[in-house]
N, C-alpha and C positions, 0 to 999 in steps of 0.2 A: 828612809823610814817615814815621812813626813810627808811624802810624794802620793801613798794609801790610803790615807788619813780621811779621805771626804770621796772615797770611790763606791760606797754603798748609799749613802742619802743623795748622792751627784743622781747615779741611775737611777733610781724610784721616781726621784723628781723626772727626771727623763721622760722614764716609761711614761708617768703622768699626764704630765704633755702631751707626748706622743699619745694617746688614748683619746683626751681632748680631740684633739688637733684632729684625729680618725671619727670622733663620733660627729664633730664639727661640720666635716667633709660631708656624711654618709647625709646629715640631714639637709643639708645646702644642695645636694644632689638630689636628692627625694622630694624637697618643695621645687626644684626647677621639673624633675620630672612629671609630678603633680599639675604644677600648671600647664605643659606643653601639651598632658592628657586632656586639663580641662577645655582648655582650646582650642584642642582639633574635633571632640568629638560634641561641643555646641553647636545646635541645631541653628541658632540665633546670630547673623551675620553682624560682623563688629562694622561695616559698611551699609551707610542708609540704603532702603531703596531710592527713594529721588532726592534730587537736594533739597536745601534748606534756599529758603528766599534770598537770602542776604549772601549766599554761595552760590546760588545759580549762575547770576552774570560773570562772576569771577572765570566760574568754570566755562562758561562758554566762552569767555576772550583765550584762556589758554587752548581750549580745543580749536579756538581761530587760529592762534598766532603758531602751533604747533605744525598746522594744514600749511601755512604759509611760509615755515623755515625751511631754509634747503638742507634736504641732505648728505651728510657728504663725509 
């Protein structure tokens, strides 16, 4: 008898949740979607054209030491 007692407000609260939890989803999906749009379809490279002064020589030791590892 006592077993039925709390199986009507159990589910709604449920459902509730669950409906959360769905509209949750759908927006966390729609801002990643969003931004993978924005992303691909910028005209505007997220990589300089030439370096930066203070990065050049960096970069060119790695393009050295790159030329000079073996591969293997």
């Amino acid at each position: 008898m006592y077993e039925y007692a709390f199986a009507g407000p159990t589910t709604e609260r449920r459902d509730a949740l669950r409906s959360v939890g769905v509209a949750v989803l759908v927006m966390l999906l729609s801002l990643a979607a969003a931004t993978v749009f924005i992303a691909g379809s910028s005209t505007r490279s997220w990589f300089p054209s030439r370096w930066d002064a203070h990065v050049a020589p960096i970069a060119a030791e790695v393009a050295r030491l790159r030329v000079r590892a073996p591969h293997g």
